[in-house]
NUDOGU-787985 format. One record per residue (C-alpha): x, y, z; residue in one letter. Coordinates in steps of 0.001 Angstrom, whole numbers, padded with zeros to 6 digits, always signed. Example, Ala and Ser with C-alpha at 12.3 -4.5 7.8 and 13.67 -1.06 7.14 Angstrom:
REM residues 2
+012300-004500+007800a+013670-001060+007140s
//
This chain:
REM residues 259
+093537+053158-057584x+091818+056148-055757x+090635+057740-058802x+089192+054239-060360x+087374+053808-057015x+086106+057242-057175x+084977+056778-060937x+083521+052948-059868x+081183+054260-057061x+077981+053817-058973x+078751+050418-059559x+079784+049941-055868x+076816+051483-054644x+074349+048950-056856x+076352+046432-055979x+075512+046770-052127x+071946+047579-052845x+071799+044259-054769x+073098+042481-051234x+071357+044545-048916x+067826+043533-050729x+069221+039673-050813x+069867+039968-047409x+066627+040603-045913x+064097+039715-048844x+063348+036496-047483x+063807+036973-043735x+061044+037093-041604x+062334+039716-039095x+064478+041276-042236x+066074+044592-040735x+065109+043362-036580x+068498+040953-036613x+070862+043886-036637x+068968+044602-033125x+068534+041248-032020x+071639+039681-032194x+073772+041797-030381x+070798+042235-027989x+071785+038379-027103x+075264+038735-026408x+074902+041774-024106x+072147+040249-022393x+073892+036767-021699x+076895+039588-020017x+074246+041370-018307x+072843+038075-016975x+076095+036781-016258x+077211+039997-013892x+074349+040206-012166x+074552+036442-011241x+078267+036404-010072x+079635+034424-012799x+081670+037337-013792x+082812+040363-011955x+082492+042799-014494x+082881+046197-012464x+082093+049747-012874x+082781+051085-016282x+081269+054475-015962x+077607+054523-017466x+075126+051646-017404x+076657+048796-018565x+073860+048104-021477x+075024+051479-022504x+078875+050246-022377x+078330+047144-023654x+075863+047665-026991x+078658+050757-027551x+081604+048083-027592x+079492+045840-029626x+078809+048480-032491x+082233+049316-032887x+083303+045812-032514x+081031+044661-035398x+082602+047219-037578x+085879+044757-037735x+083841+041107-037130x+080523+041722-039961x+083467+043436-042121x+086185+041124-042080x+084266+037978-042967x+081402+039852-045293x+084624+041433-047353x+086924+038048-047106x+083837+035912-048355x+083221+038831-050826x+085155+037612-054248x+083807+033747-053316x+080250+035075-053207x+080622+037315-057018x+080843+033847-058319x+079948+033376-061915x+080274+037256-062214x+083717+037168-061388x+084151+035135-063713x+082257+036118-066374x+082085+040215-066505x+085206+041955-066317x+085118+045254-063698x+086952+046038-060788x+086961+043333-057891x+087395+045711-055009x+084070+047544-055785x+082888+043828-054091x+084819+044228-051228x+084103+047939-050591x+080331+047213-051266x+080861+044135-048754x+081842+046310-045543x+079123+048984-046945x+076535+046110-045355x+079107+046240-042004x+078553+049670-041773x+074732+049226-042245x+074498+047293-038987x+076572+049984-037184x+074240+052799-037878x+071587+050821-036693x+073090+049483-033474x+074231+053375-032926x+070736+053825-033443x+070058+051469-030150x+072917+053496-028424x+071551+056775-029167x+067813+055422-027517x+069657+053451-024554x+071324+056920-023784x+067807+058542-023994x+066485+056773-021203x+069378+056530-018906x+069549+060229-019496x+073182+060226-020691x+074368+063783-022169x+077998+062771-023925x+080235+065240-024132x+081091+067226-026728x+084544+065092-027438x+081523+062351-028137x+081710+064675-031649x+085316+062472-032335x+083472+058864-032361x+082829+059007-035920x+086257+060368-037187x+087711+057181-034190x+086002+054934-036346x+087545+055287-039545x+091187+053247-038172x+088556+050218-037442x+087046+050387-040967x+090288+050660-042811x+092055+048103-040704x+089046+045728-041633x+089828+046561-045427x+093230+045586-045583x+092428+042014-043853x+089355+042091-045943x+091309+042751-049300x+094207+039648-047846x+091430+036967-046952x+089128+037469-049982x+092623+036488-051894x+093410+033944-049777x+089596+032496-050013x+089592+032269-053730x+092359+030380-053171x+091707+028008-049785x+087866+027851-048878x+088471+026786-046231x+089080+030912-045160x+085455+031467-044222x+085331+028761-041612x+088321+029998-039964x+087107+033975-040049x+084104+033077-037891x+086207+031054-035641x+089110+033304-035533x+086682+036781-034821x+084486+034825-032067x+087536+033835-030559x+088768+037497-030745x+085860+038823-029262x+086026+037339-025836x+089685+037439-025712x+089431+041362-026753x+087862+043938-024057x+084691+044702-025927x+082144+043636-023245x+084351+044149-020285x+086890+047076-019374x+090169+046378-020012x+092021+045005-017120x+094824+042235-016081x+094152+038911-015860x+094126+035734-018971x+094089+038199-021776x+096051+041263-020845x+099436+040193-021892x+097545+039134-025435x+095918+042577-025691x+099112+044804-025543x+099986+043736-028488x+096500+043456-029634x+095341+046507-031836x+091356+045660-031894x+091785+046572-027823x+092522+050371-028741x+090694+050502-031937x+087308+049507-029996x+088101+051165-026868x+089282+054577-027764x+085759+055725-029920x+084077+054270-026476x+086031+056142-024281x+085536+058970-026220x+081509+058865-026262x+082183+057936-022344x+084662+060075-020972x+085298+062244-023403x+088978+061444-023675x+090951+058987-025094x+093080+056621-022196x+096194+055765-024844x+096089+058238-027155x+099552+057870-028036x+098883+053693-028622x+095681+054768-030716x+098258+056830-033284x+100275+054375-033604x+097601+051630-034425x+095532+054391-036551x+099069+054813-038564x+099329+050999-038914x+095874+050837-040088x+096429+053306-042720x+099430+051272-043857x+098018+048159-043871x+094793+049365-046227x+097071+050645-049010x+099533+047754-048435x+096847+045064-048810x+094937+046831-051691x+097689+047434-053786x+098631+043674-053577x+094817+042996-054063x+094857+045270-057304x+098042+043363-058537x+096495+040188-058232x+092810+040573-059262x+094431+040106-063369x+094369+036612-061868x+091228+035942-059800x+088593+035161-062712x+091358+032682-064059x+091536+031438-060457x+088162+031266-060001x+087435+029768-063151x+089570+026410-062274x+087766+025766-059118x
//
């Protein structure tokens, strides 16, 4: 599977070029909506804070800073898991049609996530700037932090783009199921006790988002231990999920086909 992925790259990489130029061909502010959206939701926070609708404390640095940081790494699992579980649905006729390997889609699929990460880092990296925020050097660790998030929004990328060709009704529930998520997960607000804290013990997005954070913030890591263990279970749950994805794909143009 590794070395077909290796030797399918090409064909991964035209196939997110093709979405990337479908995405924002006909858009009016084309590339501006990676910025603008999650300019929104931190400013409704922001807004929200300073109005005494919510209490959301000190977390450290400016809480644009905190917040837009969350945010980025947040969108790594939310953009991923629904672009990559609509990803088979939207090949269509070419699934159909052209026989190649299905999980270059999927892989191409969180290649747009990833896209909107850089960019939003890019809005970090200039918020930073003006606050004049020097991380420290542990900040050097975000990237390699990031890589549990983008493997544990493979595997339930590789599991819902099955399940999708199957029940369309999948795409629907993503966006439901990752707005819900993001409110009930600490991404805009520190982690604390309260409605959600029971919820987000158990909850592996709370680590996964916070520890890269922490690290550009603090320079250390709170649960290290906790972050391990989740990293481990992402690593599982990639190779778990594609190998059932690479067993089943035999099936998906015949699936596809009857719909």
């Amino acid at each position: 599977m590794i070395r077909g992925a290796c030797s399918q790259r090409e064909l991964t990489w035209r196939l997110f070029m093709r979405d990337f130029r479908a995405r924002y061909s006909q858009a009016f502010l084309g590339f501006l909506w990676a910025f603008i959206l999650p300019l929104v939701v931190v400013g409704t926070f922001l807004f929200l804070n300073r109005s005494g609708v919510l209490t959301i404390g000190d977390v450290g640095v400016p809480y644009a800073v905190y917040a837009i940081l969350g945010i980025s790494v947040w969108q790594i699992f939310a953009a991923g898991l629904v672009r990559c579980g609509n990803a088979i649905v939207a090949g269509g006729s070419m699934v159909v049609k052209i026989n190649f390997p299905k999980d270059t889609l999927v892989f191409a699929a969180m290649g747009q996530a990833l896209v909107d990460f850089i960019v939003r880092m890019l809005m970090v990296g200039v918020l930073m700037a003006v606050y004049g925020l020097v991380p420290k050097w542990e900040a050097l660790l975000f990237l390699p932090a990031i890589l549990p998030m983008i493997l544990f929004s493979l595997g339930l990328g590789f599991i819902f783009s099955l399940a999708n060709v199957v029940f369309r009704d999948i795409s629907h529930m993503l966006t439901i199921l990752t707005t819900f998520l993001m409110f009930a997960t600490p991404v805009l607000y520190p982690s604390r006790g309260g409605l959600f804290a029971a919820f987000n013990r158990y909850n592996p997005l709370d680590v996964l988002v916070n520890a890269p954070r922490e690290l550009v913030v603090s320079g250390t890591i709170q649960h290290p231990v906790r972050f391990a263990v989740v990293s481990l279970m992402a690593v599982l749950l990639f190779l778990l999920t594609w190998r059932i994805f690479h067993l089943a794909e035999v099936r998906m143009a015949e699936r596809m086909g009857t719909r």
